[in-house]
VOGU-3710 file (C-alpha; in Angstrom, 3 decimals, decimal comma):
1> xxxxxxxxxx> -2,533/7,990/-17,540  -3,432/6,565/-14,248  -1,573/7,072/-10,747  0,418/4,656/-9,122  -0,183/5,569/-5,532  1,710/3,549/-2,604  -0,499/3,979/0,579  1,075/2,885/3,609  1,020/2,612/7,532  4,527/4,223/8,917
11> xxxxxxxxxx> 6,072/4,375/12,494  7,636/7,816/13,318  10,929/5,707/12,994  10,215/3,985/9,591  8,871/0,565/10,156  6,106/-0,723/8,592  5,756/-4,389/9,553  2,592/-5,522/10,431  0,982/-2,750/11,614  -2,525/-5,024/11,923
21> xxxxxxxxxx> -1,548/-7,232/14,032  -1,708/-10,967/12,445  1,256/-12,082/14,143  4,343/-11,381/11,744  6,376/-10,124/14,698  6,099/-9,122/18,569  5,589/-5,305/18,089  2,007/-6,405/15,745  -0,694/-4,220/15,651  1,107/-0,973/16,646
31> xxxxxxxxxx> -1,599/0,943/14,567  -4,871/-0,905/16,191  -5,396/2,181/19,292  -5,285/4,976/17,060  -7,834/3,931/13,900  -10,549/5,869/14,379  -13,598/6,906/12,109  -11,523/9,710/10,531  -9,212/7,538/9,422  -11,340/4,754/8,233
41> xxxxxxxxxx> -13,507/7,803/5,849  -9,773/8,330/4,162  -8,888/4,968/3,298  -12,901/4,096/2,121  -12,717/7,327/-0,124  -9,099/6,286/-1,205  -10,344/2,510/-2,338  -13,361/3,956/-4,148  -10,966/6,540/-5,718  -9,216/3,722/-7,339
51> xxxxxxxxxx> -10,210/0,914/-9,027  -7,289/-1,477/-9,041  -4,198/-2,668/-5,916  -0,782/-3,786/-7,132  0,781/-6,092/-4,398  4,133/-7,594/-3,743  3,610/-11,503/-2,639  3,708/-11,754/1,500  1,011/-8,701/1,140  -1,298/-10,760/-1,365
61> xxxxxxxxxx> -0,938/-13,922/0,584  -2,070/-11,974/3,537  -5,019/-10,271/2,085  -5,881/-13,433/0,364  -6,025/-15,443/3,390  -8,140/-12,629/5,143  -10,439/-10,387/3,016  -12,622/-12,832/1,377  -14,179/-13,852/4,598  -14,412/-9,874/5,699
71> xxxxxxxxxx> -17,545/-8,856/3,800  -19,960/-9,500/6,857  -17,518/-6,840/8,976  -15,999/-4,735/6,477  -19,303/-4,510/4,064  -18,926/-2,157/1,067  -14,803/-2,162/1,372  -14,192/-5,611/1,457  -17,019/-5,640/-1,621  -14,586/-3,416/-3,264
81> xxxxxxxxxx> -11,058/-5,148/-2,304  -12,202/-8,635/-3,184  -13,636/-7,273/-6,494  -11,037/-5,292/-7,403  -8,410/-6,357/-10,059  -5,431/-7,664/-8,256  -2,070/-7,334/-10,145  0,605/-9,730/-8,359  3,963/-9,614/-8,453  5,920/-12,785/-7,472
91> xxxxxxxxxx> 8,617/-14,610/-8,414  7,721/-17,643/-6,434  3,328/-17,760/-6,504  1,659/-19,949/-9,351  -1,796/-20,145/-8,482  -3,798/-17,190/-6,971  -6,755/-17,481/-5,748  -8,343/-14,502/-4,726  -10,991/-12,898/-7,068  -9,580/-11,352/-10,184
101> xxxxxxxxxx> -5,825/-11,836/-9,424  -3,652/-11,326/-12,177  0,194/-12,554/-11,766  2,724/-10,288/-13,553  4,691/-12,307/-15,466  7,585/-9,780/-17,717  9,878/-7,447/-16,364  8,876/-5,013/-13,420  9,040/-1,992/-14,959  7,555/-3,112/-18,241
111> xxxxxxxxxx> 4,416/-4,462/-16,230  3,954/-1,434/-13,994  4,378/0,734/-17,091  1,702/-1,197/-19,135  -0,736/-1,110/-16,054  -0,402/2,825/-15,547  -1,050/2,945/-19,628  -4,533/1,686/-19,040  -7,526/3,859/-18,914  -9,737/3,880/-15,504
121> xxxxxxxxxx> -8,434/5,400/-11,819  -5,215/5,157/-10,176  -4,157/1,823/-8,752  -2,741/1,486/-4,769  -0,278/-0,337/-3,076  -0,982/-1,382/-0,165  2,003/-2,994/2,014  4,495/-4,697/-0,616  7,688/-2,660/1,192  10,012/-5,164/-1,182
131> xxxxxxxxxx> 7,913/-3,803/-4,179  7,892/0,063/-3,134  11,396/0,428/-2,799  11,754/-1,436/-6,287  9,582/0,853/-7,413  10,984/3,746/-6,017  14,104/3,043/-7,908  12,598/2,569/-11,601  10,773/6,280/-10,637  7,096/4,325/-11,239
141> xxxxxxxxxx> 5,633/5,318/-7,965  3,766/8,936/-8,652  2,644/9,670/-4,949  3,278/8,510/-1,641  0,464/8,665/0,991  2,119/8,160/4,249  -0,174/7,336/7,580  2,170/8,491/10,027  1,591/6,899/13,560  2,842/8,613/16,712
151> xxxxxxxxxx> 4,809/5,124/17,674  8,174/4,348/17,816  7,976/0,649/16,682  11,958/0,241/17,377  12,700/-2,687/15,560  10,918/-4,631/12,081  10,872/-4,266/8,528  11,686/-0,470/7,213  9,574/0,863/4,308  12,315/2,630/2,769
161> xxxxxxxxxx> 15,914/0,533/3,234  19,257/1,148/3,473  20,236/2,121/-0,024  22,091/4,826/-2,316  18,851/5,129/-3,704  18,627/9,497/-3,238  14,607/10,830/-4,194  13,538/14,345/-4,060  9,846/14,154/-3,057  7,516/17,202/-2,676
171> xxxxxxxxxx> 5,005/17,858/-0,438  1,378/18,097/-1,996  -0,965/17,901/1,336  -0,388/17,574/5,433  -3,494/16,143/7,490  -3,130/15,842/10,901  -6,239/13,459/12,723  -6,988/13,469/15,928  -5,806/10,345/16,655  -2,520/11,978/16,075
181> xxxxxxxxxx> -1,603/9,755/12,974  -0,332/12,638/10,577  -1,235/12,112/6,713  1,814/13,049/4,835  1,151/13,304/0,773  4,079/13,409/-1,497  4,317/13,276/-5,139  7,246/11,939/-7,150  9,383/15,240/-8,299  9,583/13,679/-11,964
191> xx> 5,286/13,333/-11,448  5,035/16,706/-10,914
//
């Protein structure tokens, strides 16, 4: 059974709002001065360890409207993203039109479940906050991979919200960088 693996960017206090910079609010691109070549070898070998992304809809519009046009700067990753299988879910989106995008059209949890059923390698989230935390709750996500950035954003969209939502994660791998971005991995403790 494959992995459901959310991979994100994370502030020391939580927030994980455009961390690129592409203008969603004033503190954009807090991550930008600490990516580094260390970091960019862990997120290559995570892509090529996968072979699918599962994305919530402000993430897919974003990487829609950006990674089509990145294969002359991004080379064999932006190959990969823009040939990978994208599964959508959306409420509001119709028509998708990057590469291989596949809206997810039942029930959450009955999706996700179906998706993790199929053979091949684990599939990543990548952004999607809205979608984590739904996941979270239904118990689908099997590991978290947490880029922890020594930046206090103080303000913007939380990965994990304000809810009675308790999770026992545990720990399955520290990686401190140079950069000082800290690589937390935890698994789900009903993935175990």
């Amino acid at each position: 059974m494959r992995k459901l693996i959310a991979s994100e960017y994370v502030s020391l206090d939580g927030i994980m709002q455009d961390p690129g910079g592409v203008g969603e609010f004033k503190h954009g691109g807090w991550t930008s001065p600490y990516w580094n070549d260390e970091l960019a070898i862990f997120k290559n070998e995570e892509l090529f360890g996968s072979d699918g992304l599962l994305l919530g809809r402000a993430t897919y519009e974003g990487f829609a409207a950006a990674w089509p046009d990145m294969s002359h700067e991004e080379g064999e990753y932006a190959d990969r993203m823009n040939g990978f299988p994208k599964y959508v879910v959306s409420r509001t989106l119709s028509n998708l039109t990057w590469n291989n995008s596949h809206l997810l059209s039942g029930g959450l949890d009955g999706e996700v479940r179906k998706l993790k059923e199929q053979p091949g390698q684990d599939l990543l989230i990548f952004g999607s906050g809205q979608l984590v935390r739904s996941l979270m709750q239904l118990d689908l996500i099997d590991e978290y991979r947490l880029q922890v950035y020594p930046v206090v954003v103080g303000s913007g969209k939380r990965l994990l919200g304000d809810d009675d939502n308790f999770k026992t994660l545990q720990l399955a791998e520290t990686k401190p960088l140079e950069s000082g971005v800290v690589i937390l991995t935890y698994r789900a403790s009903s993935h175990s």
